[in-house]
DSSP file (Angstrom, degrees, kcal/mol; ACC not computed):
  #  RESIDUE AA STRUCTURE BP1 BP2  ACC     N-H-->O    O-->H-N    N-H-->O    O-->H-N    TCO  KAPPA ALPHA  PHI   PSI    X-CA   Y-CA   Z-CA
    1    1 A X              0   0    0      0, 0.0     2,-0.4     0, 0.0     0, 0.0   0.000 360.0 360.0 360.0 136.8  -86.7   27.9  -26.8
    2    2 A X        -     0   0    0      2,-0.0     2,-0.3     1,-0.0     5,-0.0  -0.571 360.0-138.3 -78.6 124.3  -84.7   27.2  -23.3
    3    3 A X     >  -     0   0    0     -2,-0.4     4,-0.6     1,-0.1     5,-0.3  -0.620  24.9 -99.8 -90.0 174.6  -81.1   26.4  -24.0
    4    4 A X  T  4 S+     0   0    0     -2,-0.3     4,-0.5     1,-0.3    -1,-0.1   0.608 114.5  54.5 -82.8  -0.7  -79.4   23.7  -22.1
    5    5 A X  T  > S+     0   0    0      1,-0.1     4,-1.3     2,-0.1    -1,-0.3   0.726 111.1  51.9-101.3  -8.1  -77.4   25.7  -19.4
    6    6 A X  H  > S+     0   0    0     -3,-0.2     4,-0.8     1,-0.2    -2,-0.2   0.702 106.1  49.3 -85.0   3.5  -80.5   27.1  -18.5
    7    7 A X  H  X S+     0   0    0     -4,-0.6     4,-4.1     2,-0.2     5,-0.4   0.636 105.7  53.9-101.0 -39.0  -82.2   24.3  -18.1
    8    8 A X  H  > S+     0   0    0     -4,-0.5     4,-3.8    -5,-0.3    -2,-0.2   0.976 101.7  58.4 -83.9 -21.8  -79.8   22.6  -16.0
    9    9 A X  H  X S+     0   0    0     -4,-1.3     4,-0.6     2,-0.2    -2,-0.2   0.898 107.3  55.6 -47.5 -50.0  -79.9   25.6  -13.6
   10   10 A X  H >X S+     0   0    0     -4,-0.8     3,-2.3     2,-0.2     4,-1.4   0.946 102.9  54.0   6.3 -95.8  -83.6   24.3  -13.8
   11   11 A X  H 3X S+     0   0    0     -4,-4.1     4,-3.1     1,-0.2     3,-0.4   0.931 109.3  47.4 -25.9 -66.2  -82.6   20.8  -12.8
   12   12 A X  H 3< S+     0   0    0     -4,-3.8    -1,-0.2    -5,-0.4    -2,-0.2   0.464 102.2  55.5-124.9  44.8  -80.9   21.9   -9.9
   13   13 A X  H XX S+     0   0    0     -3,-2.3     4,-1.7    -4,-0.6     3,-0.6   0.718 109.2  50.6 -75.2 -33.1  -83.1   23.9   -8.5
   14   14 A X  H 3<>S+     0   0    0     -4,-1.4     5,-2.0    -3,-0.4     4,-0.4   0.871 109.0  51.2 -39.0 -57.5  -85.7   21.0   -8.6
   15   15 A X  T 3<5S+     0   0    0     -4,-3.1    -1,-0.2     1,-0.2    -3,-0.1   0.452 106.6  53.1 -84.7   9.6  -83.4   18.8   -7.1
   16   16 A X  T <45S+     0   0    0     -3,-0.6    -2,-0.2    -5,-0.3    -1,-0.2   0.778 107.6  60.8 -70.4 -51.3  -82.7   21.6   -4.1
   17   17 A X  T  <5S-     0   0    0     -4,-1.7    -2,-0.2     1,-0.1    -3,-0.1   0.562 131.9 -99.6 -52.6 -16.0  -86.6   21.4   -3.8
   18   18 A X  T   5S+     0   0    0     -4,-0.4     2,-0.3     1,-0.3    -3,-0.2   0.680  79.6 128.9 114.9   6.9  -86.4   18.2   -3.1
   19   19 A X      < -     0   0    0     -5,-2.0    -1,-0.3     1,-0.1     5,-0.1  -0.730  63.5-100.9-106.9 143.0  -87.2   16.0   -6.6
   20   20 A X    >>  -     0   0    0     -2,-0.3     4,-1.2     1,-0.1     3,-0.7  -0.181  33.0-110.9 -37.1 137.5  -84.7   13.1   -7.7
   21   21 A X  H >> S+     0   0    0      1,-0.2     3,-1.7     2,-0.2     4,-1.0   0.999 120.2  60.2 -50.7 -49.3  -82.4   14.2  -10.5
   22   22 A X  H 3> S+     0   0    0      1,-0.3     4,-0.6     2,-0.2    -1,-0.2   0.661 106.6  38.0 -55.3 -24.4  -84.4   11.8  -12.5
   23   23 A X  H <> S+     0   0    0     -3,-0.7     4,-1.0     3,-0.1    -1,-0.3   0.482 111.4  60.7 -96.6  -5.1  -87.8   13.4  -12.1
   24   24 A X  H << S+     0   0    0     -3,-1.7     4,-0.5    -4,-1.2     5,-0.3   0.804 109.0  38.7-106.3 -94.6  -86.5   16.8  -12.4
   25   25 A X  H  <>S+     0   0    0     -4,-1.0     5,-2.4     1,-0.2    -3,-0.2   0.617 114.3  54.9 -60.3 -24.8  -84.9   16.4  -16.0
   26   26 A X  H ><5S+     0   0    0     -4,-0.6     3,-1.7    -5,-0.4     4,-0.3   0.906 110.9  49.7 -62.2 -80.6  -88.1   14.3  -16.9
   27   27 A X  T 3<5S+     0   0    0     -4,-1.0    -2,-0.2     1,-0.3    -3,-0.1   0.575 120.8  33.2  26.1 -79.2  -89.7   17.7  -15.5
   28   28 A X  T 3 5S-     0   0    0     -4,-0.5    -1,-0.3   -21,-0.1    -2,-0.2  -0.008 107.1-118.8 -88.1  29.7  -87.6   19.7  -17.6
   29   29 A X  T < 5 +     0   0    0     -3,-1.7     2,-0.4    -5,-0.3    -3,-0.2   0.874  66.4 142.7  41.1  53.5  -87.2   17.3  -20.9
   30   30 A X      < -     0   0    0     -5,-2.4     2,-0.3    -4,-0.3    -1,-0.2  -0.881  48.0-137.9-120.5 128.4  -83.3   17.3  -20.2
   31   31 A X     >  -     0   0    0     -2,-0.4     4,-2.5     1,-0.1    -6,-0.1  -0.592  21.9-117.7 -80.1 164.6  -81.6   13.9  -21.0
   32   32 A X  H  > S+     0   0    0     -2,-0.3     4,-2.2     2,-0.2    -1,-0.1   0.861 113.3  58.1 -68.1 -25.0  -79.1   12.9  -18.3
   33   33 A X  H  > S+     0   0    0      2,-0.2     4,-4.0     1,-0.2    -1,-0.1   0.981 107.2  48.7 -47.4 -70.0  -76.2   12.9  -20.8
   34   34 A X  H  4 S+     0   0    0      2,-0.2    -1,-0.2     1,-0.1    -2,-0.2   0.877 114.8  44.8 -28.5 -51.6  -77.0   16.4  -21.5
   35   35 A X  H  < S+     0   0    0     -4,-2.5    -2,-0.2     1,-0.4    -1,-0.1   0.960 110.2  51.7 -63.2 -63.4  -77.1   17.4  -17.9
   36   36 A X  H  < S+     0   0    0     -4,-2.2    -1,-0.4    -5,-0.0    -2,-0.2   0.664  91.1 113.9 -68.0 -38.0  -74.4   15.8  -17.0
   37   37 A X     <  -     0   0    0     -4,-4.0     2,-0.2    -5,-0.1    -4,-0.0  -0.065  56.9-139.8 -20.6 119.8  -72.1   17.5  -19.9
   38   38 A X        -     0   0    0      1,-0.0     2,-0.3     0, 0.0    -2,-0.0  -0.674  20.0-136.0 -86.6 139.8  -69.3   19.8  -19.5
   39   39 A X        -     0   0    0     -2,-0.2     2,-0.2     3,-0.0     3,-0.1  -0.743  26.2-128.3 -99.7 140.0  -69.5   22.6  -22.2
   40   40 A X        -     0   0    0     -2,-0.3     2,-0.1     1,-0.1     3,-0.1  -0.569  35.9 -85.7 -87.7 164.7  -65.8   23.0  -23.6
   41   41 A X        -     0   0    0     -2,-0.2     2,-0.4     1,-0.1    -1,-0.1  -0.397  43.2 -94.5 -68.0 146.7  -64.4   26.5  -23.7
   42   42 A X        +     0   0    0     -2,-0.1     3,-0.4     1,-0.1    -1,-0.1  -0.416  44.0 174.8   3.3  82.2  -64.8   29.0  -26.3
   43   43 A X        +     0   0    0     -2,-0.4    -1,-0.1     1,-0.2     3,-0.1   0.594  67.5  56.1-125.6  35.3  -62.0   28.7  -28.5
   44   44 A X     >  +     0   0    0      2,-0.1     4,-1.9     1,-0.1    -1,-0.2  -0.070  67.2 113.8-104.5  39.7  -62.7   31.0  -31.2
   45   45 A X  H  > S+     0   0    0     -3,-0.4     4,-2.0     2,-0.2     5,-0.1   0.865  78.9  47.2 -55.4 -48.1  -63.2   34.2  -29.3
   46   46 A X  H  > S+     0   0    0      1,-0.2     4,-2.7     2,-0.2     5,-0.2   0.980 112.1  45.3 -72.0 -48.5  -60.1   36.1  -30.6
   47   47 A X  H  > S+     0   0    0      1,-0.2     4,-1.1     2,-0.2    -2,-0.2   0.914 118.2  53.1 -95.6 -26.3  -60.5   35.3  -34.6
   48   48 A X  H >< S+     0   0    0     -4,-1.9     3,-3.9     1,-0.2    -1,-0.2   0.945 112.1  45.6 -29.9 -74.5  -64.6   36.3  -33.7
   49   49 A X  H >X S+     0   0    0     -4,-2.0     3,-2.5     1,-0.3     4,-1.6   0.685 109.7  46.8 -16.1 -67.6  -63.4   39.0  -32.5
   50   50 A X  H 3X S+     0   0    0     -4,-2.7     4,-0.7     1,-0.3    -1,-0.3   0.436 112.4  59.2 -81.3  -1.8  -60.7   40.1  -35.3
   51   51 A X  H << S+     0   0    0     -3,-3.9    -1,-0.3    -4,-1.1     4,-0.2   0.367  99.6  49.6 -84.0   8.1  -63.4   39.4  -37.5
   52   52 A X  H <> S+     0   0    0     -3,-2.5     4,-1.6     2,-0.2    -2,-0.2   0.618 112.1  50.1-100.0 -32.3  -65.9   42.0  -36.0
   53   53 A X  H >X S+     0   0    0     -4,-1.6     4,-1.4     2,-0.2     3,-0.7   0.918 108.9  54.6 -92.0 -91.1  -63.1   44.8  -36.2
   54   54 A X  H 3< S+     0   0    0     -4,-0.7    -1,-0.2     1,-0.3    -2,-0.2   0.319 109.3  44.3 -43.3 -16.4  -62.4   44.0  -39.8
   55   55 A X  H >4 S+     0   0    0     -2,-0.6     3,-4.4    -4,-0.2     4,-0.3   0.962 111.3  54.9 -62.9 -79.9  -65.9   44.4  -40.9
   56   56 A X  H X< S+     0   0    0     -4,-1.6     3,-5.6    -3,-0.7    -2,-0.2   0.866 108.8  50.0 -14.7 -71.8  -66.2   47.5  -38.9
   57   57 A X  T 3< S+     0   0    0     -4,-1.4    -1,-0.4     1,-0.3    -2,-0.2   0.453  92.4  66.5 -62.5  -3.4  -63.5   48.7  -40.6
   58   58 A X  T <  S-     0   0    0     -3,-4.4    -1,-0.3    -5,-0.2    -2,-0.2   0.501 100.8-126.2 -88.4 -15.8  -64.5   47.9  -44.4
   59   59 A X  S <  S+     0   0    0     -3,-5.6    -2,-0.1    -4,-0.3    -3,-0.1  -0.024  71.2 135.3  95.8 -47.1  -67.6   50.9  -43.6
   60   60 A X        -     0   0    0     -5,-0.3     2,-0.3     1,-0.1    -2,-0.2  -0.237  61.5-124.0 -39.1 146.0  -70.1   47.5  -45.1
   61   61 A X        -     0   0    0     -3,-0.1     2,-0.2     1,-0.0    -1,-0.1  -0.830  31.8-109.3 -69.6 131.3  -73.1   47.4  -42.7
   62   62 A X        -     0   0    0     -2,-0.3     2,-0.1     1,-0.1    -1,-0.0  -0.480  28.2-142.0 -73.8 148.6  -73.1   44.2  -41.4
   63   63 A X              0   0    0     -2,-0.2    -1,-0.1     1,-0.1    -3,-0.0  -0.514 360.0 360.0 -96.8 179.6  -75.7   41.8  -42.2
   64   64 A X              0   0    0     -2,-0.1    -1,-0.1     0, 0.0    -2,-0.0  -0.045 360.0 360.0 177.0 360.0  -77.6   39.1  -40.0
């Protein structure tokens, strides 16, 4: 499965090639909403983080 920033990298390469935005996300099954989205920042990075070190540090193998 494609995730959606790779798929709009997709898009617009299509539409460098020369296709309409609109036939290039039909192309790639991308609504325009999607494309057009901004992805918000990250903002749990640190408390990942400071839960990855506390694991570590308990010895537990993590599971997944």
């Amino acid at each position: 499965m494609v995730g959606a920033p790779a798929r709009r990298e997709q898009v617009r390469y299509l539409v460098g090639e020369g296709l309409s935005e609109r036939r290039a996300l039909a192309v790639v099954r991308m609504s325009a909403s999607a494309f057009r989205d901004v992805p918000r920042p990250d903002r749990n990075v640190a408390l990942r983080e400071r839960i990855v070190v506390l694991v570590r540090g308990t010895g537990a193998p993590a599971s997944g």
